[in-house]
PDB file as gemmi writes it, atoms N, CA and C in Angstrom:
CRYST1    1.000    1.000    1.000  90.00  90.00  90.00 P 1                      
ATOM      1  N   UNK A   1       0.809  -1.192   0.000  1.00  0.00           N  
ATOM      2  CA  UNK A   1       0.000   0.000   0.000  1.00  0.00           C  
ATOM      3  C   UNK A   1       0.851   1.253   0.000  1.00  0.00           C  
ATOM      4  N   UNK A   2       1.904   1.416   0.885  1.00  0.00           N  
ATOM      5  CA  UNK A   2       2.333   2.491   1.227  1.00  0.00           C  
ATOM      6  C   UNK A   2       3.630   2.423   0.586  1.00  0.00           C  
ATOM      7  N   UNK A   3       4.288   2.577  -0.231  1.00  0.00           N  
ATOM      8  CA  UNK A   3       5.620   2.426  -0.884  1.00  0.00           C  
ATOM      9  C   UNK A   3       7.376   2.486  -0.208  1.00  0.00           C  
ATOM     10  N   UNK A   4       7.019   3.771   0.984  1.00  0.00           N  
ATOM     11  CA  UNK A   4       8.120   3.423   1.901  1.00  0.00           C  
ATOM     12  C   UNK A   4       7.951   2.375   3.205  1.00  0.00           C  
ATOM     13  N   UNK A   5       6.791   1.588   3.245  1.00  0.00           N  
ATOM     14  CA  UNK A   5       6.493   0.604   4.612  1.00  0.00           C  
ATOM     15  C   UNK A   5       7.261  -0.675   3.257  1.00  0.00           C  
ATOM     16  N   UNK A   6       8.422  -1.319   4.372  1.00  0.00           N  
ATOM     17  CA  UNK A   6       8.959  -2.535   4.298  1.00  0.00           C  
ATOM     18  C   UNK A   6       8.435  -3.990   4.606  1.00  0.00           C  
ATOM     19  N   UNK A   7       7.555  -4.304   4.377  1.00  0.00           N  
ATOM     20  CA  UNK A   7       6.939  -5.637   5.344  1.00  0.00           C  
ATOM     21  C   UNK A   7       7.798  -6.792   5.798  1.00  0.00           C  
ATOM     22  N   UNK A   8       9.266  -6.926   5.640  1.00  0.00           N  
ATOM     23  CA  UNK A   8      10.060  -7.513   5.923  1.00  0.00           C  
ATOM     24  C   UNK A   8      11.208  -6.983   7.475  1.00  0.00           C  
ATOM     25  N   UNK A   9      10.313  -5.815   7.897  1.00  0.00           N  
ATOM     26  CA  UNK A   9      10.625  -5.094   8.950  1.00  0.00           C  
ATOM     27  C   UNK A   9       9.386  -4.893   9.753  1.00  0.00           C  
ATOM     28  N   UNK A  10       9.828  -5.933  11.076  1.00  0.00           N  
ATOM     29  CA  UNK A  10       8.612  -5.990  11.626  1.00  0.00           C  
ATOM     30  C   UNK A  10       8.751  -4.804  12.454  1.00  0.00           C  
ATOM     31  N   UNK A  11       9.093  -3.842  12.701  1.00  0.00           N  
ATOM     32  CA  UNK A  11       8.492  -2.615  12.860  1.00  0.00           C  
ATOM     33  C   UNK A  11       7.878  -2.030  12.410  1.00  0.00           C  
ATOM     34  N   UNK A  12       8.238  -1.869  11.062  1.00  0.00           N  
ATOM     35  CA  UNK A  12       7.154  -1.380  10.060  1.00  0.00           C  
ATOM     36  C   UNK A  12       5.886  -2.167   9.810  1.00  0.00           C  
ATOM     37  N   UNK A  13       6.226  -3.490  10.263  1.00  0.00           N  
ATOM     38  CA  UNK A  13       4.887  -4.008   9.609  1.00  0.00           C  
ATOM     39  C   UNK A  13       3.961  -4.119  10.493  1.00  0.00           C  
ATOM     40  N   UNK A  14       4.459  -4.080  11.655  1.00  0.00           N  
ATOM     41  CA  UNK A  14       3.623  -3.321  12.956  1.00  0.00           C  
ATOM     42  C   UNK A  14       2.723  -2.518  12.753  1.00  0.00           C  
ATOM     43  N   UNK A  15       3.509  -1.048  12.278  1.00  0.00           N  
ATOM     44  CA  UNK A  15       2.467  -0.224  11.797  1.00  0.00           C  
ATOM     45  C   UNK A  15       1.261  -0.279  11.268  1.00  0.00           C  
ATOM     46  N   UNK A  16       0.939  -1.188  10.619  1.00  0.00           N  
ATOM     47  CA  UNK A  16      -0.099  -1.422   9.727  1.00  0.00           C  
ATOM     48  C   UNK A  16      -1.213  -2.228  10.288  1.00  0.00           C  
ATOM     49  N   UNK A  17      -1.318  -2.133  11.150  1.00  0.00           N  
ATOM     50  CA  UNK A  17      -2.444  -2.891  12.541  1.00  0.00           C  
ATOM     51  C   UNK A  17      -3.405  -1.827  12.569  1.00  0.00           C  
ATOM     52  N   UNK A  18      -4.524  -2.129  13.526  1.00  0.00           N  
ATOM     53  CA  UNK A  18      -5.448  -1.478  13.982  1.00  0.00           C  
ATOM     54  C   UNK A  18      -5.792  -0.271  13.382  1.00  0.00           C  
ATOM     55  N   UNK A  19      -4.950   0.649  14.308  1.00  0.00           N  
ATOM     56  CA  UNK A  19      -4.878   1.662  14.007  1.00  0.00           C  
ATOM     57  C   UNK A  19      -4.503   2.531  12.357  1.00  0.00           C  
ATOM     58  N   UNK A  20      -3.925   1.498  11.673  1.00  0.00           N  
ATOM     59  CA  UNK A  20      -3.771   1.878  10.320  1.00  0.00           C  
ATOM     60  C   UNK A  20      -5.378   1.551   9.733  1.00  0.00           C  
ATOM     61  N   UNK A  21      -5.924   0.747   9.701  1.00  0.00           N  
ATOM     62  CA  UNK A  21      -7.415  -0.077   9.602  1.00  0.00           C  
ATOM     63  C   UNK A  21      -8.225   1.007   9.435  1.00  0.00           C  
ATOM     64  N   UNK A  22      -8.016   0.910  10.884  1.00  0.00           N  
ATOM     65  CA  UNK A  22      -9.473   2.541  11.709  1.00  0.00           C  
ATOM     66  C   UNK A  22      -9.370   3.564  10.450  1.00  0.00           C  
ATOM     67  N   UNK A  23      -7.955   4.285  10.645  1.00  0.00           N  
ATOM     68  CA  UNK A  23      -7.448   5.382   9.649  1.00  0.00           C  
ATOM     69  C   UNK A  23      -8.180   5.368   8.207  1.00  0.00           C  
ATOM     70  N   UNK A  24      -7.853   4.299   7.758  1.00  0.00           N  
ATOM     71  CA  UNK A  24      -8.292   3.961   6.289  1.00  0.00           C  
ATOM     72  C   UNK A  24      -9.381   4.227   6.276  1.00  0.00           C  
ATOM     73  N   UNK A  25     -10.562   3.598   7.262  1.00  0.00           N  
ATOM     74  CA  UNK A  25     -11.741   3.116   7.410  1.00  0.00           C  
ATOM     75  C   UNK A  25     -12.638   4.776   7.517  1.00  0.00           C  
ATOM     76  N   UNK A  26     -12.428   5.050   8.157  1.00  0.00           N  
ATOM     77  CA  UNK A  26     -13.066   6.468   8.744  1.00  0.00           C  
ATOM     78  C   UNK A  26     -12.409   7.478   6.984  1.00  0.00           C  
ATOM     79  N   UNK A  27     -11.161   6.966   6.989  1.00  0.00           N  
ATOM     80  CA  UNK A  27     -11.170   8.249   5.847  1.00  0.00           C  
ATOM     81  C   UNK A  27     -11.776   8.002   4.435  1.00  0.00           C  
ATOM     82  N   UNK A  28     -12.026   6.680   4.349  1.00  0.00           N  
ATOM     83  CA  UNK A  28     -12.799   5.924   3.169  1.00  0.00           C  
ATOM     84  C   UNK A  28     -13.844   6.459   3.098  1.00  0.00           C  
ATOM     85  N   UNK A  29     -14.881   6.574   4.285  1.00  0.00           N  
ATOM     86  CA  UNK A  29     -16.343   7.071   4.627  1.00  0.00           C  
ATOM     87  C   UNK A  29     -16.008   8.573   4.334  1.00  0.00           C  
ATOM     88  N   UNK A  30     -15.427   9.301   4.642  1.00  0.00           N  
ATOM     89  CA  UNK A  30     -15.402  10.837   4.560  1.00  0.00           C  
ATOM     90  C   UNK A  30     -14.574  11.359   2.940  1.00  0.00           C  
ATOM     91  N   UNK A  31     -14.171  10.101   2.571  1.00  0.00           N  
ATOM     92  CA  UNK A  31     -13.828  10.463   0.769  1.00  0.00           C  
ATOM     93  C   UNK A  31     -14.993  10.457  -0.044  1.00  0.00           C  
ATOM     94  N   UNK A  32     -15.433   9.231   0.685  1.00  0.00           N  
ATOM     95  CA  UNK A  32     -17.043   8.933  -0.369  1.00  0.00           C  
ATOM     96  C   UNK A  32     -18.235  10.038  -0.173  1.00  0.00           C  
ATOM     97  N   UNK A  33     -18.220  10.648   0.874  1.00  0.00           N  
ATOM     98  CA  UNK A  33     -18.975  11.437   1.401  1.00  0.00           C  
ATOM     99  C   UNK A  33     -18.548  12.964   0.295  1.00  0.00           C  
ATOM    100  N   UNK A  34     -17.481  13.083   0.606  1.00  0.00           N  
ATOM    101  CA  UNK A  34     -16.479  14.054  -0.658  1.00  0.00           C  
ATOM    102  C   UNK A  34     -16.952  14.320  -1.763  1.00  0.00           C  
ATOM    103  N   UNK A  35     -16.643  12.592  -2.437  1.00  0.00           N  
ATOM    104  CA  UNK A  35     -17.200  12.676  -3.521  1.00  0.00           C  
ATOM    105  C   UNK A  35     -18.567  13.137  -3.996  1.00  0.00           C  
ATOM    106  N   UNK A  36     -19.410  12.403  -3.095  1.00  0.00           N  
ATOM    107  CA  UNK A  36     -21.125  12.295  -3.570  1.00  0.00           C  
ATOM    108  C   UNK A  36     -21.228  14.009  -3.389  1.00  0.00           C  
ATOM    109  N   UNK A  37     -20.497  14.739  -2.541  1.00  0.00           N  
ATOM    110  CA  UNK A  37     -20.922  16.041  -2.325  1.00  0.00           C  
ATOM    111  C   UNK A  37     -20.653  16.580  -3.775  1.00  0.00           C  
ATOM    112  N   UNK A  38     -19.423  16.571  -4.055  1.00  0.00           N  
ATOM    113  CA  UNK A  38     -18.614  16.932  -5.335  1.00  0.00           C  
ATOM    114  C   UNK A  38     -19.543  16.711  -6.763  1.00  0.00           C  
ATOM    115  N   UNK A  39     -20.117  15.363  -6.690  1.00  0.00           N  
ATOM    116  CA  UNK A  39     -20.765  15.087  -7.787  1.00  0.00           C  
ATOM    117  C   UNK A  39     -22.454  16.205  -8.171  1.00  0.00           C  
ATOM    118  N   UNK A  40     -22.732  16.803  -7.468  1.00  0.00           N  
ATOM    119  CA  UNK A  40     -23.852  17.378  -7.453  1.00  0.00           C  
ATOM    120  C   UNK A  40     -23.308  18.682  -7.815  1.00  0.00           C  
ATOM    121  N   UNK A  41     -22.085  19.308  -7.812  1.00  0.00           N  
ATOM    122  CA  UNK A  41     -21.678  19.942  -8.849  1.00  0.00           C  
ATOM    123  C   UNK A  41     -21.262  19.696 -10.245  1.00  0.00           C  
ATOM    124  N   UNK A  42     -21.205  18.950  -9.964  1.00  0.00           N  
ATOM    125  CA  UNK A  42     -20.599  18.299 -11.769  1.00  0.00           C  
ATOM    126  C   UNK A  42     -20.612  16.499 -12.001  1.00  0.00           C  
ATOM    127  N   UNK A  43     -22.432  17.176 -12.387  1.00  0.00           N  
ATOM    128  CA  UNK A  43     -23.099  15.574 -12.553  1.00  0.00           C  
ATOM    129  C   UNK A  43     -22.880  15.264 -13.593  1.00  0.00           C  
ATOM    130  N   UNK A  44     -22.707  13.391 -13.013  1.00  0.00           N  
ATOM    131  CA  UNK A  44     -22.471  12.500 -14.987  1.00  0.00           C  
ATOM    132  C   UNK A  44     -20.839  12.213 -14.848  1.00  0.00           C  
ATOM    133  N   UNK A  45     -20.945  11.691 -16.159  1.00  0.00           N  
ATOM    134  CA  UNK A  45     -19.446  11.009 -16.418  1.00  0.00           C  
ATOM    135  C   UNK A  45     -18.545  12.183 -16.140  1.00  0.00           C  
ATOM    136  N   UNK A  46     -18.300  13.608 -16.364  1.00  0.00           N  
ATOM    137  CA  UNK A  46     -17.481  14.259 -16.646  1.00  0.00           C  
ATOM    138  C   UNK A  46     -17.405  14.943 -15.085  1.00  0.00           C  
ATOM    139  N   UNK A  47     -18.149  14.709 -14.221  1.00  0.00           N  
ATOM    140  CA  UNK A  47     -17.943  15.111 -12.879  1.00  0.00           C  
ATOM    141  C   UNK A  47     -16.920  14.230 -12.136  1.00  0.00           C  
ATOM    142  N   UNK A  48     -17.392  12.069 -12.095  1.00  0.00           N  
ATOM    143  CA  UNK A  48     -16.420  11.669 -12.140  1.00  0.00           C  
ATOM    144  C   UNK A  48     -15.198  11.776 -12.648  1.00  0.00           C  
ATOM    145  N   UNK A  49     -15.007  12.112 -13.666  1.00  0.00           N  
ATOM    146  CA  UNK A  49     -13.919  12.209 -14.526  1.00  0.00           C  
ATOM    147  C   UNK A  49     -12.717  13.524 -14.096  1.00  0.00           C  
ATOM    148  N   UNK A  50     -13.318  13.977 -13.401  1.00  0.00           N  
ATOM    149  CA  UNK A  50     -13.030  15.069 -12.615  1.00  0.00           C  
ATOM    150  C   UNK A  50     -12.408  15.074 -11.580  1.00  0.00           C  
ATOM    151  N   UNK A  51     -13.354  13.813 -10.719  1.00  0.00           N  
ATOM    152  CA  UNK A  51     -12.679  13.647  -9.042  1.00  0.00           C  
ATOM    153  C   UNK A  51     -11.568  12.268  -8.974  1.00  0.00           C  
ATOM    154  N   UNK A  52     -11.710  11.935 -10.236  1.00  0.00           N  
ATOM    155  CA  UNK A  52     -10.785  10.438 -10.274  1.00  0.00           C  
ATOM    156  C   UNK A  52      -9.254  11.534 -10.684  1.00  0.00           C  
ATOM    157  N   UNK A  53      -9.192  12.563 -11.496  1.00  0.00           N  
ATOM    158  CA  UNK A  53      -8.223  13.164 -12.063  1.00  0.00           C  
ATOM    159  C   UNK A  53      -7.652  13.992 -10.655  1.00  0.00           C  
ATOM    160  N   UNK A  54      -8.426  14.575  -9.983  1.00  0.00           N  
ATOM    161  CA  UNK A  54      -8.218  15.575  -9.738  1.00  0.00           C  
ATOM    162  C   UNK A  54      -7.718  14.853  -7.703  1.00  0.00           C  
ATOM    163  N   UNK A  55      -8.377  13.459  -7.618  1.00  0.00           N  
ATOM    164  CA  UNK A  55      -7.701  12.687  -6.518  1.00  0.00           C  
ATOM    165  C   UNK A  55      -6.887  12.179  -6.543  1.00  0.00           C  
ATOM    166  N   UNK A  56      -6.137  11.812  -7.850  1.00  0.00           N  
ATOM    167  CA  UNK A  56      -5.083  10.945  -8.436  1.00  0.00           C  
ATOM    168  C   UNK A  56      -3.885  12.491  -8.301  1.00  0.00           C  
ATOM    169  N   UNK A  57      -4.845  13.250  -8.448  1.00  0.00           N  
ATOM    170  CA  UNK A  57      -3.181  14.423  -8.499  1.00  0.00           C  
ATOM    171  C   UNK A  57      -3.149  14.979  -6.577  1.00  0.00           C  
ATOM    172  N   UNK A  58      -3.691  14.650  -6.258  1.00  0.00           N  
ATOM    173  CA  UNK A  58      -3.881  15.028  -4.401  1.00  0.00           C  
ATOM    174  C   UNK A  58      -3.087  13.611  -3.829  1.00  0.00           C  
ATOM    175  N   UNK A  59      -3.296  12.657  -4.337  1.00  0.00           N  
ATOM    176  CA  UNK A  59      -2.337  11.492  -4.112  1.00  0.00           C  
ATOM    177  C   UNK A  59      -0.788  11.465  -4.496  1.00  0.00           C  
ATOM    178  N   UNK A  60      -0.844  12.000  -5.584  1.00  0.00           N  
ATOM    179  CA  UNK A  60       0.258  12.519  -5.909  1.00  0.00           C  
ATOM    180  C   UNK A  60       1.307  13.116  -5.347  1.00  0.00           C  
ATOM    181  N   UNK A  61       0.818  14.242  -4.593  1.00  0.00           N  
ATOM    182  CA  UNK A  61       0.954  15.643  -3.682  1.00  0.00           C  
ATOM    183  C   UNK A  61       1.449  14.856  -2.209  1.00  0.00           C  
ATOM    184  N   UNK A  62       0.063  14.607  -2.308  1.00  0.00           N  
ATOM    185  CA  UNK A  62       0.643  13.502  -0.278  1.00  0.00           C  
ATOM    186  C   UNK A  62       1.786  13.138  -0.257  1.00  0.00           C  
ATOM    187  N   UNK A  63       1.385  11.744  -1.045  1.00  0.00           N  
ATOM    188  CA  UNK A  63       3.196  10.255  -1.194  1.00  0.00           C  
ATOM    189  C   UNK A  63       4.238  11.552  -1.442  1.00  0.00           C  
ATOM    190  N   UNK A  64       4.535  12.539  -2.011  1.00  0.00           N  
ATOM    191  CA  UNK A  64       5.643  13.231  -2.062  1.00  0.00           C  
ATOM    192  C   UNK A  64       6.251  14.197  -0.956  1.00  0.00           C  
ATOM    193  N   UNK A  65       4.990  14.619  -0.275  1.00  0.00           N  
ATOM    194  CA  UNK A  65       4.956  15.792   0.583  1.00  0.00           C  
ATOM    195  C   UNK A  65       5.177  14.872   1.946  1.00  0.00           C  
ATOM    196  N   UNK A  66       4.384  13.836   2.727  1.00  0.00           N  
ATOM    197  CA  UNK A  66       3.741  13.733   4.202  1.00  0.00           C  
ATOM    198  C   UNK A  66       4.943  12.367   4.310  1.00  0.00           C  
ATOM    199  N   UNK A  67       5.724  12.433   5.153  1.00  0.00           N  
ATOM    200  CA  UNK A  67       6.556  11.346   5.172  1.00  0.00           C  
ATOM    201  C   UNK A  67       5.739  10.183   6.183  1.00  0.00           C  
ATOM    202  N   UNK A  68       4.969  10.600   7.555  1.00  0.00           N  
ATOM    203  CA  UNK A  68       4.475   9.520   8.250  1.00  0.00           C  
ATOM    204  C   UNK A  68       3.282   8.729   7.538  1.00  0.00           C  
ATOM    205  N   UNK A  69       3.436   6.932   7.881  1.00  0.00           N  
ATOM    206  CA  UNK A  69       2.771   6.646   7.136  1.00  0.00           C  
ATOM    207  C   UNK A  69       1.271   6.232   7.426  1.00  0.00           C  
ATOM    208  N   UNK A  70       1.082   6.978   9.114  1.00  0.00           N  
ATOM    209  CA  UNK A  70      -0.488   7.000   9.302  1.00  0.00           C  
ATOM    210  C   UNK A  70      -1.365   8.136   8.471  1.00  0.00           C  
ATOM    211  N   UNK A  71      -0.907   9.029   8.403  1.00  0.00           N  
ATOM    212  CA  UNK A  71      -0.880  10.305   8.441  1.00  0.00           C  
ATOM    213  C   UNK A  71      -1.478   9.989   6.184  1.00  0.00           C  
ATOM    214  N   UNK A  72      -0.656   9.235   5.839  1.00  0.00           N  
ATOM    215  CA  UNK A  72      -0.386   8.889   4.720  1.00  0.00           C  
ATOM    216  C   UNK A  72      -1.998   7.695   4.327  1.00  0.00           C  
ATOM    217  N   UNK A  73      -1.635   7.074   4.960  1.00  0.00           N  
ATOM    218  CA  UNK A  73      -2.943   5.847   5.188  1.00  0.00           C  
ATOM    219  C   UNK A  73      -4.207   6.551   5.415  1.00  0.00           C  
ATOM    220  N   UNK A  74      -4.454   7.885   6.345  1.00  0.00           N  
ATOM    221  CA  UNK A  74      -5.898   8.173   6.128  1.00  0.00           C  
ATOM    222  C   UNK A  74      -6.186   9.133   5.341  1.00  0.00           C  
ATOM    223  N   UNK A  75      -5.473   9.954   4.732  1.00  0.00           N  
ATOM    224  CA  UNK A  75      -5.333  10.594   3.972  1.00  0.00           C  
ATOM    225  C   UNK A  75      -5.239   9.998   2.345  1.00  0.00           C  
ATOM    226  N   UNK A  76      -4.426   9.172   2.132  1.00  0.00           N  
ATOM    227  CA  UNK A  76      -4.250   8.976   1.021  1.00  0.00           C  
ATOM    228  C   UNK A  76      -4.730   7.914   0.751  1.00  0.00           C  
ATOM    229  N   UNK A  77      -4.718   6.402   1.122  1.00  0.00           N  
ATOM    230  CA  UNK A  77      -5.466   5.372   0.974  1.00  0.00           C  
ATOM    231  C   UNK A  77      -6.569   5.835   1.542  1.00  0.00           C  
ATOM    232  N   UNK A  78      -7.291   6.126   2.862  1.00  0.00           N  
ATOM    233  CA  UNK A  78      -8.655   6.347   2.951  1.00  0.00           C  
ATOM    234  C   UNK A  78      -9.250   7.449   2.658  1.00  0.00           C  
ATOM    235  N   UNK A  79      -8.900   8.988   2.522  1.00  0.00           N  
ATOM    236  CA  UNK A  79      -9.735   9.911   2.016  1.00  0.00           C  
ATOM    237  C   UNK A  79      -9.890   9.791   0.597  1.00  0.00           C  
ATOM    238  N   UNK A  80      -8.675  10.432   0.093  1.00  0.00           N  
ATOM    239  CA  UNK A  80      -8.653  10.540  -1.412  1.00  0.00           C  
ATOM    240  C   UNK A  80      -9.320   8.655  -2.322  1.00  0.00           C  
ATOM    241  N   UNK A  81      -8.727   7.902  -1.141  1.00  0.00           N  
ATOM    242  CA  UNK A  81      -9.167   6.457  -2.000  1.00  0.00           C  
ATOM    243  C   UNK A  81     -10.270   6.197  -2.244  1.00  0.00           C  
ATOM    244  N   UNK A  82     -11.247   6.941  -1.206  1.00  0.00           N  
ATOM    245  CA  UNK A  82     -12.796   6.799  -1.059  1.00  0.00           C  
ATOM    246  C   UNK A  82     -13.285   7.910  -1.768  1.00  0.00           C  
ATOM    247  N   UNK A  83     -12.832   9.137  -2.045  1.00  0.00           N  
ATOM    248  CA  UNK A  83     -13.087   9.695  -3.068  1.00  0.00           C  
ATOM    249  C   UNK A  83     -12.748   9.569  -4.468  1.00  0.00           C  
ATOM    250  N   UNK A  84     -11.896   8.929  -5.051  1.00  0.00           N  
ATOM    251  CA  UNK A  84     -11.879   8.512  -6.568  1.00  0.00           C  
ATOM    252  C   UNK A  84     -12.428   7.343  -6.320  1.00  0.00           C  
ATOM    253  N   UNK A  85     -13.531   7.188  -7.712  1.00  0.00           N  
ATOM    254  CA  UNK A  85     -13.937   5.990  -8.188  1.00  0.00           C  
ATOM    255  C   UNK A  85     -14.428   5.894  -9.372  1.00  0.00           C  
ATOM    256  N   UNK A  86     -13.283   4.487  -9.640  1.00  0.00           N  
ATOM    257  CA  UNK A  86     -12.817   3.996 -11.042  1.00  0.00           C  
ATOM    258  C   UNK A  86     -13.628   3.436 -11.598  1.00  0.00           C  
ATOM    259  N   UNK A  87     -14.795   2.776 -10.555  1.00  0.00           N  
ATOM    260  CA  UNK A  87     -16.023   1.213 -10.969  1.00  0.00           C  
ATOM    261  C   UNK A  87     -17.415   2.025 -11.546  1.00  0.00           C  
ATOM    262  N   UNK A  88     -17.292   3.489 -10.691  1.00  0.00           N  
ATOM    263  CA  UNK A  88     -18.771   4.253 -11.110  1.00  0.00           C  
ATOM    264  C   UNK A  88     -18.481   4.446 -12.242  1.00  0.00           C  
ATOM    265  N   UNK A  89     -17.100   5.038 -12.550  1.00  0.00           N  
ATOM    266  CA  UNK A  89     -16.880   5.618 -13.681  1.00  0.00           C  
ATOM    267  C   UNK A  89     -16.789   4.834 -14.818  1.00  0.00           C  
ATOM    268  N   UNK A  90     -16.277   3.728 -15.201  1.00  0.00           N  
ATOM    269  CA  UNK A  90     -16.728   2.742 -16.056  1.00  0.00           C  
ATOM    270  C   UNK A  90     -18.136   2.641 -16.329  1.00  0.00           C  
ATOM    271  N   UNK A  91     -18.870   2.621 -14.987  1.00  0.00           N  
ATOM    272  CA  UNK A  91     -20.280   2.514 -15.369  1.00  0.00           C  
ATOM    273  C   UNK A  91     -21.118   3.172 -15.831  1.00  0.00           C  
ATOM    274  N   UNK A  92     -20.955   4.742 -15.979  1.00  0.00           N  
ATOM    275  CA  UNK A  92     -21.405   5.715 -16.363  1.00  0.00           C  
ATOM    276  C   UNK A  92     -20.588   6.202 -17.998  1.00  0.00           C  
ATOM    277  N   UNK A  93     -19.648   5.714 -17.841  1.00  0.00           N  
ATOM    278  CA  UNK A  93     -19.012   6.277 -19.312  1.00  0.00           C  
ATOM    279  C   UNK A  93     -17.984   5.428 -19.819  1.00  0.00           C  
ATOM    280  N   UNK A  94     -18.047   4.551 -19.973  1.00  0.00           N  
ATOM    281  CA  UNK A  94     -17.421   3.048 -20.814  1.00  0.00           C  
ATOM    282  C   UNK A  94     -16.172   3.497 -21.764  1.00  0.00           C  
ATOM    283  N   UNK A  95     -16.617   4.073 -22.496  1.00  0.00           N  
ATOM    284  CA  UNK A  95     -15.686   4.462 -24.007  1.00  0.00           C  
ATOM    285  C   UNK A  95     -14.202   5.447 -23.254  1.00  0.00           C  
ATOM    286  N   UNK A  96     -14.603   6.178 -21.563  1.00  0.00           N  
ATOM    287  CA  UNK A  96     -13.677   7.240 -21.128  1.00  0.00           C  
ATOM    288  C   UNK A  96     -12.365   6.374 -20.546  1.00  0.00           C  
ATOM    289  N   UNK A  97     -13.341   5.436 -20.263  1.00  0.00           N  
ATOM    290  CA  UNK A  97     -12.254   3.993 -19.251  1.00  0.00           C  
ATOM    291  C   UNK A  97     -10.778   4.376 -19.829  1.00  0.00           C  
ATOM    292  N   UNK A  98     -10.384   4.443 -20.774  1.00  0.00           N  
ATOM    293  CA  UNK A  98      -9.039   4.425 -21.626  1.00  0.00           C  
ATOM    294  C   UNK A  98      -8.527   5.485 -21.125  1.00  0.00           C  
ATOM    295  N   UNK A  99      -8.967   6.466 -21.153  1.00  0.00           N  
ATOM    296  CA  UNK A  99      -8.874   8.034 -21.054  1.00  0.00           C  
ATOM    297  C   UNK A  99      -8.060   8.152 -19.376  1.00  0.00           C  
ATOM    298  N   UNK A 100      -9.010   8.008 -18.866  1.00  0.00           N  
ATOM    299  CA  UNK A 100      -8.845   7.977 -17.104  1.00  0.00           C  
ATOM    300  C   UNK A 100      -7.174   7.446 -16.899  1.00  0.00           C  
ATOM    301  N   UNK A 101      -7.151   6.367 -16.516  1.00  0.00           N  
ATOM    302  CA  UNK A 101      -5.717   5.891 -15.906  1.00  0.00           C  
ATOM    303  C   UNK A 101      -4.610   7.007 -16.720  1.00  0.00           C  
ATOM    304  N   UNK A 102      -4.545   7.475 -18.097  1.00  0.00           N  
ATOM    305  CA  UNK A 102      -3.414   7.939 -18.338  1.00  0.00           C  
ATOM    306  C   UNK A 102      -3.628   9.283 -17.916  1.00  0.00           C  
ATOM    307  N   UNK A 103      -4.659  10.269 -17.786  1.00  0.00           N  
ATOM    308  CA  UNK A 103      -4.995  11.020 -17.478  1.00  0.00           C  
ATOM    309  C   UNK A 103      -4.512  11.015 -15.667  1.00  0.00           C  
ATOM    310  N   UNK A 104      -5.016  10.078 -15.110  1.00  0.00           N  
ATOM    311  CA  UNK A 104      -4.610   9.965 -13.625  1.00  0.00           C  
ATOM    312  C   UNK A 104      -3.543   9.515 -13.476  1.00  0.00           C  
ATOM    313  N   UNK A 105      -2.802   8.657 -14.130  1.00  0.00           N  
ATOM    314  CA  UNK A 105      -0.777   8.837 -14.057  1.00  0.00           C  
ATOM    315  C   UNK A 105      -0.221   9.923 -14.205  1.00  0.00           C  
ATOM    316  N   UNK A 106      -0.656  10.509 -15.144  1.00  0.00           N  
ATOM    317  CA  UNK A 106      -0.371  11.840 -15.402  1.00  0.00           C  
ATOM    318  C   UNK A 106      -0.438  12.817 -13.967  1.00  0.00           C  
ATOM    319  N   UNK A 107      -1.640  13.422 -13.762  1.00  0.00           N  
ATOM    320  CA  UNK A 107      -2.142  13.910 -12.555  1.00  0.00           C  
ATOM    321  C   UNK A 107      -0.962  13.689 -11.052  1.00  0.00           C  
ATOM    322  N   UNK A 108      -0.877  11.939 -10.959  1.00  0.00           N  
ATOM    323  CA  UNK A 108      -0.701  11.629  -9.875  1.00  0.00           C  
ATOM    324  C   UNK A 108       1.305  11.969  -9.956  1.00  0.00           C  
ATOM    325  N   UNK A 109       1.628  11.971 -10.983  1.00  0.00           N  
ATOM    326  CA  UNK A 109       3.324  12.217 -11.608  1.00  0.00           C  
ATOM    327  C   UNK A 109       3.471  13.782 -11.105  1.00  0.00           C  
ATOM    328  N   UNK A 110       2.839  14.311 -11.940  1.00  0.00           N  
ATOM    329  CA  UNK A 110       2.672  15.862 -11.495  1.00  0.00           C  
ATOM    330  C   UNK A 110       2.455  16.253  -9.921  1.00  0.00           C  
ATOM    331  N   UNK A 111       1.707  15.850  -9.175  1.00  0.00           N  
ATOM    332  CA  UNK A 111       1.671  15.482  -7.911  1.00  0.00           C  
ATOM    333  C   UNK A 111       2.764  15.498  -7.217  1.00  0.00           C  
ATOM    334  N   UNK A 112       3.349  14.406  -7.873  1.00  0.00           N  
ATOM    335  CA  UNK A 112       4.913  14.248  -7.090  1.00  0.00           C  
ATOM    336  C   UNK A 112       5.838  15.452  -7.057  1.00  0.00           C  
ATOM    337  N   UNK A 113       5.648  15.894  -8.362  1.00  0.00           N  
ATOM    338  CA  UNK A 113       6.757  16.993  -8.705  1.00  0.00           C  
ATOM    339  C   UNK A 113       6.127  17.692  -8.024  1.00  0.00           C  
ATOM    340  N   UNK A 114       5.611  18.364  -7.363  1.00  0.00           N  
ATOM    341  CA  UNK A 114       5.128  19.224  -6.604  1.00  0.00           C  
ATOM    342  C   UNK A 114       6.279  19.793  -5.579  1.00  0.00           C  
ATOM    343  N   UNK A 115       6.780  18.347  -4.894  1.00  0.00           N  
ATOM    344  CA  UNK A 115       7.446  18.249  -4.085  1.00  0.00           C  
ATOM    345  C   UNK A 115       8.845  18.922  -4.151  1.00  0.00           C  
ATOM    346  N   UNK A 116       9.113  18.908  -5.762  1.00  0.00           N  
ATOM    347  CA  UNK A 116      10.453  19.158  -6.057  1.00  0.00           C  
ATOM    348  C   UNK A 116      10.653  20.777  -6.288  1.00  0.00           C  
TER     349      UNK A 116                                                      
END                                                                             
C-alpha cells in the first residue's frame, strides 16, 4: 500500500495494525462522502472524470509531501481512495475507461513533482 512501509521489517509491519485499519476506514467514509458532495456539482461522467483526475493528483501531492505513514494511510489510501472511483466511472461512461488511468498517471506524476 504504502511504498516506503517494508513488510520484511517488523516494525514497520507493525504499523499497519489497527490503528492503520481505523485510519483507512473512517477516511474511506469521509472520501465517499467528498465525492457524492462533489458530484452534485458536476453531474455524470465528466464530474467523475473530474474527481478520479483531480484525486489521483492530491495522491500525488501527499506520497511526495507527508513522510508519516499513518498520516499517509488516512489521507491517502482512505480519504482521497474513497473519493476517486474507477467502478462508477466505467459505469457511467465506458468508451472514457481508456482516457482515465493515463490522465490519472499523469495527474498523480505531477503530484509528485510538486514536491520538487
Amino acid at each position: 500500500m504504502d511504498p516506503d512501509v517494508d513488510l520484511h521489517v517488523p516494525a514497520q509491519r507493525a504499523e499497519l495494525g489497527l490503528p492503520f485499519v481505523a485510519l483507512v476506514s473512517l477516511g474511506g467514509g469521509l472520501g465517499g462522502v467528498a465525492r457524492y458532495g462533489l458530484s452534485g456539482w458536476v453531474p455524470g461522467a465528466w464530474g467523475l472524470f473530474v474527481i478520479n483526475v483531480l484525486g489521483s493528483f492530491l495522491i500525488g501531492v501527499l506520497m511526495g509531501l507527508v513522510p508519516k505513514p499513518l498520516v499517509r494511510a488516512f489521507f491517502g489510501v482512505g480519504i482521497l481512495g474513497g473519493f476517486t472511483t474507477f467502478s462508477s466511472y466505467a459505469a457511467s461512461w465506458s468508451w472514457a475507461l481508456l482516457a482515465t488511468p493515463v490522465c490519472a498517471v499523469l495527474a498523480a506524476f505531477l503530484g509528485l513533482r510538486v514536491k520538487r
